[in-house]
C-alpha positions in Angstrom: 0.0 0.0 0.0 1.4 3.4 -1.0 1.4 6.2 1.2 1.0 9.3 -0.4 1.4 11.6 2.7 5.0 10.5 3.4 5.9 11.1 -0.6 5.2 14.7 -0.1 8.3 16.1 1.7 12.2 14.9 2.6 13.7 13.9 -0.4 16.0 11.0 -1.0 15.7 7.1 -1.0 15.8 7.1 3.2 17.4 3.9 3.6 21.2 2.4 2.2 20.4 -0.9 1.8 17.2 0.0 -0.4 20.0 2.7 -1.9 22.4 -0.8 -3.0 20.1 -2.0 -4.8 18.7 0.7 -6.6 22.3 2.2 -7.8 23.3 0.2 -11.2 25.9 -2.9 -11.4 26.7 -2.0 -14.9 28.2 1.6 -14.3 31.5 2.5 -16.1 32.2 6.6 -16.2 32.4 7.6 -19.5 35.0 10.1 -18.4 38.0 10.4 -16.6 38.0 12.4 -12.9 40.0 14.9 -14.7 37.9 14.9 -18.4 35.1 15.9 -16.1 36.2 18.8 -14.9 37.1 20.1 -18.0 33.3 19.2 -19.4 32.6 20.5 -16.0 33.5 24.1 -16.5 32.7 23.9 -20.1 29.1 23.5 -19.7 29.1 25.8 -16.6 30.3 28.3 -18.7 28.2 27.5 -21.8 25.1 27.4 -19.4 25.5 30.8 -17.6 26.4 32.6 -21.4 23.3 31.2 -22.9 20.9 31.3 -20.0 21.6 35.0 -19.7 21.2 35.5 -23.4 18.0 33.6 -23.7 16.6 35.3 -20.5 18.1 38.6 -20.5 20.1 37.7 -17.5 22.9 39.4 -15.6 25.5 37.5 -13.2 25.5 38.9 -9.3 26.3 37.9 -6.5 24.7 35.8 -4.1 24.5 35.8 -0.3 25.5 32.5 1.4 24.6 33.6 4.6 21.6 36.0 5.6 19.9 38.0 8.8 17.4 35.9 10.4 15.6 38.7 10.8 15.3 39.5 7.3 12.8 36.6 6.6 14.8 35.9 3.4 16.3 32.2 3.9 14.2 29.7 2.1 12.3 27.0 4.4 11.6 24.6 0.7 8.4 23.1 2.4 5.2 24.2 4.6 5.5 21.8 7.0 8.8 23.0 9.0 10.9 19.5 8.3 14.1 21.1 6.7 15.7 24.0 9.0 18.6 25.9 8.1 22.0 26.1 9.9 21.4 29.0 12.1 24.7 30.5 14.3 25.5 33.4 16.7 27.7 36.5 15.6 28.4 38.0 18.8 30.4 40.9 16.7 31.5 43.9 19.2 31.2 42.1 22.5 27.7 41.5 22.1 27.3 45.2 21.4 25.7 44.7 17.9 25.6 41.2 17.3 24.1 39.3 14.6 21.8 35.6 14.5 22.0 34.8 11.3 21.9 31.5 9.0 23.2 29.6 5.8 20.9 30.3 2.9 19.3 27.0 1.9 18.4 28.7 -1.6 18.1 32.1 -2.6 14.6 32.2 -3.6 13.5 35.4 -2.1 16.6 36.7 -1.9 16.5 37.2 -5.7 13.0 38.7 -5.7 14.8 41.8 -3.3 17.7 41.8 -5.5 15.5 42.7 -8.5 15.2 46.0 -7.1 18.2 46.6 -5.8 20.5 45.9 -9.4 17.5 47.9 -11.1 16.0 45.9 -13.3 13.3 46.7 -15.6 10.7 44.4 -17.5 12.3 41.5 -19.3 15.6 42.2 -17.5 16.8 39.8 -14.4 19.5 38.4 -13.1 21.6 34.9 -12.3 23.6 33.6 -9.6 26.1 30.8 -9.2 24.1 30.0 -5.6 26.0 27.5 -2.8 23.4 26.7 0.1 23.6 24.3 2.8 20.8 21.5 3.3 21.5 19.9 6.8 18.2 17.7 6.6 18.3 15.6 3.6 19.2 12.1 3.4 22.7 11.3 1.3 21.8 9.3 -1.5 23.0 9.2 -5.2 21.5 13.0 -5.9 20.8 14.4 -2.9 23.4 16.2 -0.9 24.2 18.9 2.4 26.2 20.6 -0.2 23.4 22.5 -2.5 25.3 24.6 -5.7 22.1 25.9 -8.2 21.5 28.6 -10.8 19.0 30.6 -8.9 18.0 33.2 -11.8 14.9 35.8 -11.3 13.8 37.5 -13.9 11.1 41.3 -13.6 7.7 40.0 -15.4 4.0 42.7 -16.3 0.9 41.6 -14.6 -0.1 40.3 -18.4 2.8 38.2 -18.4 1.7 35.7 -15.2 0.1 33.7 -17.2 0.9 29.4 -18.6 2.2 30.4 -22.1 4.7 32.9 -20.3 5.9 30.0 -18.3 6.0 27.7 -20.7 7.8 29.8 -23.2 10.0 30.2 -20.5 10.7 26.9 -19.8 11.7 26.0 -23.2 14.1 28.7 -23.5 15.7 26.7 -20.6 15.6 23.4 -21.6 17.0 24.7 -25.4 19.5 25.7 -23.3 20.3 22.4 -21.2 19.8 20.5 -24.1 22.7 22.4 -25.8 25.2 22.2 -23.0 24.6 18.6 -23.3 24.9 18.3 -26.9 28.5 21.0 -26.5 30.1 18.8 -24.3 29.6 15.9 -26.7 31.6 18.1 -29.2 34.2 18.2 -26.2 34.5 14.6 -25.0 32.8 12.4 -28.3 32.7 9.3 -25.6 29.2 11.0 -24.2 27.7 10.2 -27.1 26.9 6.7 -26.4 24.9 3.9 -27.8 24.6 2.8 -23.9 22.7 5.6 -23.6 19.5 7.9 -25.8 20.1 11.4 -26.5 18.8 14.0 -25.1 15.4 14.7 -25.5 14.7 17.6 -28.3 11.5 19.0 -26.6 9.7 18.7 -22.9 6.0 17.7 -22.6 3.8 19.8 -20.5 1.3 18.2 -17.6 -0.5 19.2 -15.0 -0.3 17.8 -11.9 -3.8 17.2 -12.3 -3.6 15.2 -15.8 -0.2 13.2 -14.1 -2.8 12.6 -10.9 -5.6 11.1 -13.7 -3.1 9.2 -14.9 -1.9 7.4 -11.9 -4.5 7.7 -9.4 -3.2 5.0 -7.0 0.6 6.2 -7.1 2.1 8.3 -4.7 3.8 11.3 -6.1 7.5 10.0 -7.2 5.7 6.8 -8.8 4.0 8.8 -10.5 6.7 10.9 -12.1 8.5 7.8 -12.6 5.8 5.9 -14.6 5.2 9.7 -16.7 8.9 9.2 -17.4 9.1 6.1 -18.8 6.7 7.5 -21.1 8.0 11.2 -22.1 11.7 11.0 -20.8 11.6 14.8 -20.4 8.5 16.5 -18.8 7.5 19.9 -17.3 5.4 19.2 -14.4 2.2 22.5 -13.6 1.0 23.3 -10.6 2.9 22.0 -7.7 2.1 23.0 -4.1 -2.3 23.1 -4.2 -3.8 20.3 -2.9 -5.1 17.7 -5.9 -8.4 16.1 -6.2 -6.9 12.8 -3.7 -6.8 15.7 -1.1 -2.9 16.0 -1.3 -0.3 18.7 -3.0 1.7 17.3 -5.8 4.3 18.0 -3.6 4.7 20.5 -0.6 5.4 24.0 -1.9 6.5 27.0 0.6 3.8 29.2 0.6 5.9 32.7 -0.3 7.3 32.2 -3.5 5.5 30.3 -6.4 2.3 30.9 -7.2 0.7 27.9 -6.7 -3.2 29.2 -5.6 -4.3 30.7 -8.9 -6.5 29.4 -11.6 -4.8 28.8 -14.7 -7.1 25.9 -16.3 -10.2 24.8 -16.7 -10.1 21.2 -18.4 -13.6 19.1 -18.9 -15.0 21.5 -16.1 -12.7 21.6 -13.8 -10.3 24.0 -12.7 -6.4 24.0 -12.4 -4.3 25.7 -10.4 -0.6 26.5 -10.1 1.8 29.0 -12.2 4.8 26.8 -11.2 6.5 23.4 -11.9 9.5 21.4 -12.1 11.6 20.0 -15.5 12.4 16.3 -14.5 13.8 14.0 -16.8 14.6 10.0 -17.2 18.1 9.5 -16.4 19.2 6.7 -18.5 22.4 6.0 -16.1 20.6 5.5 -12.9 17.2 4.5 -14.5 15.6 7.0 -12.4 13.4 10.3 -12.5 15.6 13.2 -12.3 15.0 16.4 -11.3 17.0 19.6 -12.7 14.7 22.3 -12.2 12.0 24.1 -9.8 11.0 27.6 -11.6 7.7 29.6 -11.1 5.9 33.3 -11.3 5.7 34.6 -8.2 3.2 35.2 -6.3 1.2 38.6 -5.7 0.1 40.3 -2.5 -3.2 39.0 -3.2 -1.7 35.4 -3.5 0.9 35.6 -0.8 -1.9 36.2 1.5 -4.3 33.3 0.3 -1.4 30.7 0.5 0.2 31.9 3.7 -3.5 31.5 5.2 -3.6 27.9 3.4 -0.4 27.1 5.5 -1.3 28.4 8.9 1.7 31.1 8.3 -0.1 34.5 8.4 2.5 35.4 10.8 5.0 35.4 7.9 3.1 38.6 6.7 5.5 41.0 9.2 8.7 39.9 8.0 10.4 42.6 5.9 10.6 40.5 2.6 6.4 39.9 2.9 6.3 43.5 3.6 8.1 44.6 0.5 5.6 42.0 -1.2 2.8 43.9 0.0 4.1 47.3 -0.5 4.5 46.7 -3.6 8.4 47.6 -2.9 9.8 45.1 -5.0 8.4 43.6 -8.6 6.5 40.8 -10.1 8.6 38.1 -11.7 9.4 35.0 -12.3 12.1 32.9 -11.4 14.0 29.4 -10.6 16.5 27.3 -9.7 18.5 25.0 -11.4 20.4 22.3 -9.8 24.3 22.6 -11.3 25.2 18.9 -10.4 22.3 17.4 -10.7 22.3 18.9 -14.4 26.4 18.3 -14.7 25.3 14.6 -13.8 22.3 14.1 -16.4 24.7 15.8 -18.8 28.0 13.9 -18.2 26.2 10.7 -17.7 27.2 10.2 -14.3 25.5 7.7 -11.6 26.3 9.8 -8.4 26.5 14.0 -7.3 29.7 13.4 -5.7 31.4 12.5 -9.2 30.5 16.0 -10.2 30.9 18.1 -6.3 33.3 17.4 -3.5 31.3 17.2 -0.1 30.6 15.1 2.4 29.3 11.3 2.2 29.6 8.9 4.9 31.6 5.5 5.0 28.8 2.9 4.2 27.8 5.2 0.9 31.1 5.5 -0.2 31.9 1.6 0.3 28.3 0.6 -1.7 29.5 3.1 -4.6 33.2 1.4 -4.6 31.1 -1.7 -5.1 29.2 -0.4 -8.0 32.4 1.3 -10.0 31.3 4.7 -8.7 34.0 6.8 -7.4 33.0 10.2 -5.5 35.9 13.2 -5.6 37.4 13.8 -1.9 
């Protein structure tokens, strides 16, 4: 029996000996330790030139550590299960000191920022984001050590709409796909029969549709069967609660839009201006996910998900302020995970042959097993 509650939040497999088996027995690297940091950089630089052509993007930097006070750190679910490093500057003898905490994205961060680097309509910006995750289990893609292409970008009022977003989207993938298909160019080994090519275009669901599809599944079986189907998919509306009486998945309630009406399909309406890019990952024969992206929500919508979540309180912090002020501009925005998207890319089975952090013992020793070799 599947529970769908427990699929909602905390990412990751949960459990090493379920992790053996699910890692492949037939993994050789296509490249060397050293090949891959050349591809590495490559396509890091390839995706950071083109995203901020396609988008109208410039490169800034990024906090990794922020005021508690501010409100700004990102809490990546409702339900209060992933907290952030939090530690005491005591500064001038306690005089002015500071709590503050390790960003665990920069979500709202880049919503501020908007305003502060002055950008206009159609204008945004891009970060090379490093975060810290304390509370996720260490499997094959998930890891403490968080590195993403947080990008936000200033949108009109007529531009919160699907066909934004999905325009939007492509321009992305166009982009992914393209790194991809560069560091082919680079290293010819990627291109394998072993493996399919990348997919040329995503398809677009609803988490509604994916929901009609597999009614009994639990929310990762149910991006896993989509994938097996359309190995590259754009996944709408994530965060309001389905017709099964769960969320697609838990969405905090200050960012993404995830509370307005956006379709109404054999008489019944949709909701959500948000959604993730996952993909089929050949190597690890596993859904894969590279992105989280959204338009962001209004003063109107902040308040009508905050009171979904119980978080009303959320509404004096000075970023929910600005927000309702109307201090800082609509847009749109995401993240992109770097090594998850080196590892689709460079047909790797684990993060740590793409980022150096930490793994414990019994991880690396079932990965030795399996020809996987993370960087130390």
């Amino acid at each position: 029996m599947y529970d769908k509650k427990a699929d909602l939040a905390g990412p990751g497999i949960g459990d090493y000996s379920e992790l053996e088996k699910i890692l492949p027995d037939d993994y050789k690297s296509l490249l060397t330790p050293r090949e891959t940091m050349k591809a590495l950089y490559a396509v890091k630089n390839y995706i950071e030139e083109n995203l901020s052509k396609e988008l109208n993007l410039m490169m800034v930097q990024v906090p990794l550590i922020v005021d508690v006070n501010s409100g700004v750190n990102d809490y990546l679910d409702r339900d209060g299960s992933r907290t952030p490093i939090q530690f005491h500057i005591s500064n001038d003898n306690e005089k002015h000191p500071i709590d503050a905490q390790i960003v665990q994205a920069a979500t709202k961060w880049k919503r501020v920022a908007l305003k502060q680097f002055d950008c206009k309509v159609g204008e945004g910006i891009l970060t090379d984001m490093r975060a810290v995750r304390k509370d996720y289990f260490l499997d094959h893609d998930h890891s403490v050590y968080v590195d993403q292409w947080d990008w936000e970008r200033v949108v009109t009022e007529d531009e919160r709409n699907l066909d934004f977003l999905k325009d939007v989207v492509r321009k992305i993938w166009r982009v992914l796909r393209g790194a991809g298909k560069y560091a082919q160019e680079m290293f010819p080994q990627l291109k394998s029969d072993k493996y399919p090519d990348f997919p040329e275009e995503l398809t677009f669901f609803h988490a509604e549709e994916v929901l009609d599809m597999f009614p009994d599944l639990p929310r990762k079986a149910r991006e896993t069967e989509l994938l097996k189907r359309y190995p590259a998919v754009f996944i709408i509306g994530i965060g309001w609660t389905l017709k099964d009486g769960y969320p697609h998945e838990l969405r905090a309630a200050d960012y993404d839009d995830w509370v307005s009406e956006t379709i109404v399909k054999d008489g019944v309406k949709m909701h959500g201006l948000n959604g993730d890019i996952l993909v089929w990952n050949p190597v690890t024969r596993r859904r894969h996910e590279l992105t989280s992206m959204g338009i962001r929500v209004t003063k109107e919508t902040l308040k009508k998900q905050l009171e979904i979540t119980g978080q009303l309180d959320f509404l004096k912090m000075p970023y929910h302020q600005a927000i309702l002020n109307d201090e800082i501009p609509l847009s749109i925005g995401g993240g992109i995970g770097q090594s998850r998207t080196m590892m689709y890319l460079l047909r790797k089975a684990h993060l740590g042959e793409v980022s150096v952090t930490v793994w414990p013992e019994i991880l690396k020793e079932i990965c030795a097993k399996k020809n996987i070799f993370v960087l130390e």
